[in-house]
N, C-alpha and C positions, 0 to 999 in steps of 0.2 A: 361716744355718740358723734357720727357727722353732723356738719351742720354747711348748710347752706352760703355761699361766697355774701359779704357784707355790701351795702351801698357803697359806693366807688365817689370818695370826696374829689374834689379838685386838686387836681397834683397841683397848686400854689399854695393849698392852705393843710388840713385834717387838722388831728385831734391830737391835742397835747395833754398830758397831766398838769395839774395845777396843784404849785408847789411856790415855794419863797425865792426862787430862782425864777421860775416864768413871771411873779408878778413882779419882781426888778426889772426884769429884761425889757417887758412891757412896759415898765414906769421911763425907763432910758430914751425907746424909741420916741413916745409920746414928747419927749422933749429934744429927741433929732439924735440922741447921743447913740443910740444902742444896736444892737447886731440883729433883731429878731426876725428881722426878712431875710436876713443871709440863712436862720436857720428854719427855714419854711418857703424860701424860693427855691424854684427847681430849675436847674440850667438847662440849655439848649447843649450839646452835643461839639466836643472838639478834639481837632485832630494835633496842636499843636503845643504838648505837653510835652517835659524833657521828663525822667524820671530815671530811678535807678533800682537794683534789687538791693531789697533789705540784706545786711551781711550776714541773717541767718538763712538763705538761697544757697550760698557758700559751704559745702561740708568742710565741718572741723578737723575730721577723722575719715580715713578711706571707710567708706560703706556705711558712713551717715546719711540721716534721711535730711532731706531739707526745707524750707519752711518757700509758701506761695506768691510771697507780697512784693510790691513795689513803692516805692516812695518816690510820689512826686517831689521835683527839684529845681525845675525851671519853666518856663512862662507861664500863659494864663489858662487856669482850667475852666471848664467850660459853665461850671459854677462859677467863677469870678468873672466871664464874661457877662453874666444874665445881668448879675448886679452893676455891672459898669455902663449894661446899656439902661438900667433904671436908675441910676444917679448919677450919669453921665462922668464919672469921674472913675478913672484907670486903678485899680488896685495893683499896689505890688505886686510880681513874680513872687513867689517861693514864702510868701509872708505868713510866719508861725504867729501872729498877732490873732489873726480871727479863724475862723472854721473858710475852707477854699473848696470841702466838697459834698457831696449831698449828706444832709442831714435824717435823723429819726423820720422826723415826719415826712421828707420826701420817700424814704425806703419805706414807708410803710405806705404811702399813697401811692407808689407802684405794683406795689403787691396786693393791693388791696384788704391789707392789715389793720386799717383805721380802727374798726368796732373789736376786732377780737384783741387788739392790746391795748384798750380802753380795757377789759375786762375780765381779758384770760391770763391762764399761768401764773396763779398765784400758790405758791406753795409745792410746783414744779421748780425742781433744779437740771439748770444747762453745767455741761462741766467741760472744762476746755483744757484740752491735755498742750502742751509745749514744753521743750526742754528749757535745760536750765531755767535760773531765778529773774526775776523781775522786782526790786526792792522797791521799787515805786508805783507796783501794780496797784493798789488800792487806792494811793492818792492822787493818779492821774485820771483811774476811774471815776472818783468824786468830781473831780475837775468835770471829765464828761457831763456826767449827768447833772451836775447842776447846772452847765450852760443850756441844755435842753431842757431846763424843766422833771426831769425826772427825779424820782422820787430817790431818796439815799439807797446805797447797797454798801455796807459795813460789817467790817467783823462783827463791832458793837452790835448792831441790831440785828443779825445772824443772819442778810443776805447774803455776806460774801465769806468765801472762806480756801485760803490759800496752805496748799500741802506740798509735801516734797510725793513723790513715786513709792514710797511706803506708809505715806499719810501722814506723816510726821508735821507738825507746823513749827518745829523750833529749829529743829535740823534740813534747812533746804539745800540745792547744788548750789554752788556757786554763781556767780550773776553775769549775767550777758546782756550789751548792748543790742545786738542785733537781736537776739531771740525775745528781749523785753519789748522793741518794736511791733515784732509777731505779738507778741501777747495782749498789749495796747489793744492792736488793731480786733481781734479776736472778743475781748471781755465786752469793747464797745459797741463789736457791731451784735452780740447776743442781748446786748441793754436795750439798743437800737430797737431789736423788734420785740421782744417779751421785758418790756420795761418791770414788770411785777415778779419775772421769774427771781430763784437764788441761783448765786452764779456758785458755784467751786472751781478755781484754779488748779490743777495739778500738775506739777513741774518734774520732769525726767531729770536724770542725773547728768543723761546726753541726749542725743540725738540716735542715739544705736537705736534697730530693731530693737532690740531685750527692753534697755530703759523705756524709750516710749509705748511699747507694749507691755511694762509693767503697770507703768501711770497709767494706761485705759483699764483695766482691770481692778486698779486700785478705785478710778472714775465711777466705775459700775458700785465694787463694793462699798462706796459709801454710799450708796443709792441713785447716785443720777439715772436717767431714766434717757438723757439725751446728750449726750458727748460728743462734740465737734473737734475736729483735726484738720488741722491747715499743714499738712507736709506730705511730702510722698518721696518718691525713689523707683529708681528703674524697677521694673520684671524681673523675679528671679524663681528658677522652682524650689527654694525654698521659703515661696508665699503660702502655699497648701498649709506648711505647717504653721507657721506665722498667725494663717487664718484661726486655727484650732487654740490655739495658745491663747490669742490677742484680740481677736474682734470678732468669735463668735459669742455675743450674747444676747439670746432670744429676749424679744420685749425692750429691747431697747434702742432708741432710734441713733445710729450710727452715722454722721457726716464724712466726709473726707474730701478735702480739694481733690480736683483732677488732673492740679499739674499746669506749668505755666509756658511750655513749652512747645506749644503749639500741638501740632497734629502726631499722638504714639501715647501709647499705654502706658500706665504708672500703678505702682501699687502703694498704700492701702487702697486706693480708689478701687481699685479693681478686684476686691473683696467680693465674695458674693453676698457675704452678711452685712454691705455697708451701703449705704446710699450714699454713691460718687455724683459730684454737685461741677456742673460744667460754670461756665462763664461765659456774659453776656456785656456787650456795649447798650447801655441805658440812654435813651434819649427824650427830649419832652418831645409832644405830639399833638396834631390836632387831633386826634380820635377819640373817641366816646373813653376811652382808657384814661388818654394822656399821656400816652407813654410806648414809646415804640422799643424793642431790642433787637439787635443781631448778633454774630456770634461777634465774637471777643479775637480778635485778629492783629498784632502790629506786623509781624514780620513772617518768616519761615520758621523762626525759632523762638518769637513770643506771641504768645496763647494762650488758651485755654487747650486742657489735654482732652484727649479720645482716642479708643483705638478698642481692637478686639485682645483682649487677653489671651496669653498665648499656655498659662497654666491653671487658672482658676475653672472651676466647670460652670455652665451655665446654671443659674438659678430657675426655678419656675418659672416663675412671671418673666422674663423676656422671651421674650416670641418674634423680636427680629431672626430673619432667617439666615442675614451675611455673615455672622460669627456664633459659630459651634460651640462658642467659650462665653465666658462673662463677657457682655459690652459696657465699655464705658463710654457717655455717664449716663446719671439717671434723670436727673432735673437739674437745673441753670438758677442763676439767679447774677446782678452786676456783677463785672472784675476787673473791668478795661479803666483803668489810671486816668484815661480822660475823662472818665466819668466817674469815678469813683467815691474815695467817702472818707467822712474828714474824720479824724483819728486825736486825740491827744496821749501828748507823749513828753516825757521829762528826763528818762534815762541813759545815757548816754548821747544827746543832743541836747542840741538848745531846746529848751522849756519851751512846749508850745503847740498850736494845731498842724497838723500834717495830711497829706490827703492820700489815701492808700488804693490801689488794685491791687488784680493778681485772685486768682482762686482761693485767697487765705480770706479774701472776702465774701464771696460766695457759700461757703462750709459754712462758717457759725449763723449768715442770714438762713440758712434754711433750716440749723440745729434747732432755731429761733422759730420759725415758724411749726417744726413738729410742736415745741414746746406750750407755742395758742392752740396747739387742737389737741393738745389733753393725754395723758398718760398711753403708752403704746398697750396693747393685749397681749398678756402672759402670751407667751410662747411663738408671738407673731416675727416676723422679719418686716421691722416699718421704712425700708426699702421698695416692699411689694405695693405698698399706699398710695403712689400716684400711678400706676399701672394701670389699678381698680377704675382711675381716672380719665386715661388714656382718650385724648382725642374729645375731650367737653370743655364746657366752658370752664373749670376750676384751675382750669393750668392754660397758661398763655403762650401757645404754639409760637416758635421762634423759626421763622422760614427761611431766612436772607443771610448768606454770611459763609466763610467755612474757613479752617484753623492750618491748612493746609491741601498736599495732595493724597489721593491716596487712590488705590483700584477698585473697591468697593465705594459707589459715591455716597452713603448717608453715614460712613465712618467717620469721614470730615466734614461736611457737608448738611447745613439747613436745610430742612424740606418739609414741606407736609407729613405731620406727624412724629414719630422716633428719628431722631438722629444723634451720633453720636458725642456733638460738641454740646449740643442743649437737651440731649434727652427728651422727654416728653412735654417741656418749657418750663417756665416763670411759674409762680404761685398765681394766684390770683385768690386771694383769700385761703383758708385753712383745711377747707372741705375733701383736697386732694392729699394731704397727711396726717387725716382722721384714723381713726382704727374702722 
């Protein structure tokens, strides 16, 4: 069942769960000591962030896929500016002490997720494919979500549950620093918006096509219904098969980053069975929103990805007319490191809050948002779901901005309506990834 976009809180405050973690937090502040506006202000917008690619951007192996993210590293992001100009006092650069970037509540007061993860997705599992092990997945995500108030997700109480690529939980890969960053960043930001969902982990052996496309398959067979993937890899024709193998499964809503690398085609994104998720610079706003975005741009070569696929066939529901073939993407959501989102992480780093972009963030937020709007329909492609949407108020038309150059202009390029870096826009409530 659709349902209608919720009332739009104030991007300063919404709606938190109420747990033994939010009433601390609140006891702290009440006494001067505590973080709870850092996790409920939302910053103003900056350009002068240092950052780096997580080491699983890096392939291990020639013709590994790579993971989307960035880690901020040095100066202030634009979450730690908001808060310096309301207590006048400077926060460290680079400080793993407190959360530096937008929080639950500010992603969900952009999207306009307040009411449906107050109430949806319970009994929905997200499943979040990455290579190799994470040995500290579970208890950095505790960490998470207690400083947010969120409600536990544990093996014990059967939210969370972590497997190898054949389902295995005793036998995982081996463990990786940089791919455990991926994984952090991914478990938090699916809590972030479907705080009630259950998550399952599944871990590849590697990075190869085969492993990762074992684990999404394994995803589906334990029943996820909504699987998110933060990696990609160039075009190649042997995606058609790839497709057949690994990401065709009807009824199930398919994420995949679009790649960080500015303006050119990347595959999984360029799936025809998957809904490729662009990236967006998030900004606060005076508008009835609160929140402005444009495309997600630092350089010629870091982006958000777009482009016309050069082997995948066109799916129905696109009806742009520049590319004969799949376009990517479909829908956006934050990616840009200056605005990004704070992440905690213990493996292989120092202990502590970190604040991430990159399209690895944008995939699970929108795995996260099919997940509030309720089981996909046997046999459907919930790719074709914001299509249906195309051009209304359920999705937040992204105009301004483009990820590079290109000859066709809405390949790169914002505009009214379809374009290729933000797709059809932002969510704005769930009504656009309904069945």
């Amino acid at each position: 069942m659709r349902s209608t976009p919720p009332n739009r809180p104030s991007a300063h405050g919404g709606w938190r769960r109420i747990g033994a973690a939010a009433v601390a937090t609140a006891a702290l502040v009440f006494t001067g000591l505590g973080t709870a506006a850092q996790a409920d202000a939302a910053p103003t917008a900056s350009s002068k962030v240092t950052y780096v690619s997580t080491p699983c951007a890096t392939p291990k192996h020639t013709g590994d896929l790579t993971c989307k993210s960035y880690r901020v590293t040095g100066g202030l992001t634009a979450y730690q500016k908001q808060q310096a100009a309301k207590t006048g006092i400077t926060p460290k650069a680079a400080d793993a002490s407190t959360p530096s970037g937008y929080s639950p509540t500010n992603l969900r007061s952009a999207y306009g997720l307040t009411s449906a993860a107050a109430s949806n997705g319970s009994g929905e599992t997200i499943a979040i494919v990455d290579a190799y092990n994470d040995p500290n997945a579970e208890a950095d995500l505790a960490t998470y979500r207690s400083y947010y108030g969120l409600s536990a997700c544990t093996t014990a109480n059967g939210c969370f549950k972590k497997v190898s690529q054949t389902g295995s939980t005793t036998s995982l890969p081996s463990s990786d620093a940089g791919w455990s960053e991926e994984i952090s960043l991914d478990l938090d930001m699916a809590s972030a918006i479907c705080p009630l969902c259950n998550i399952t982990l599944v871990e590849a052996t590697s990075a190869s096509y085969a492993n990762l496309g074992t684990a999404e398959n394994e995803a589906v067979a334990l029943g996820a219904k909504f699987v998110s993937n933060s990696y990609g890899g160039s075009e190649s024709s042997s995606q058609t098969t790839y497709d057949t193998s690994y990401y065709n499964h009807a009824g199930v809503a398919i994420t995949v980053s679009s790649g960080d690398s500015a303006y050119g085609a990347e595959y999984p994104a360029t799936s025809r069975y998957v809904t490729a998720v662009g990236g967006t610079k998030l900004s606060t706003s005076s508008t009835t929103r609160g929140w402005t975005e444009t495309v997600w741009k630092t350089s010629s070569t870091e982006g958000t990805g777009s482009g016309c696929s050069s082997y995948d066939a066109k799916p129905s529901w696109q009806t742009d007319t520049g590319c004969t073939k799949r376009m990517e993407s479909d829908v956006s959501a934050v990616a840009d490191p200056a605005t990004g989102v704070s992440v905690y992480d213990s493996y292989g780093v120092t202990a502590g809050w970190y604040t991430f972009g990159g399209t690895s963030v944008s995939a699970p937020i929108i795995a996260g948002v099919y997940a509030l709007a309720g089981t996909p329909a046997s046999g459907t492609y919930p790719a074709q779901y914001p299509y249906d949407y195309a051009g209304t108020s359920s999705l937040n038309d992204v105009t301004s901005g483009n990820n590079g150059t290109c000859s066709t202009s809405y390949f790169c390029t914002a505009a009214t309506g379809y374009d290729g870096p933000t797709g059809w826009g932002t969510p704005e409530g769930i009504t656009a990834f309904a069945n």
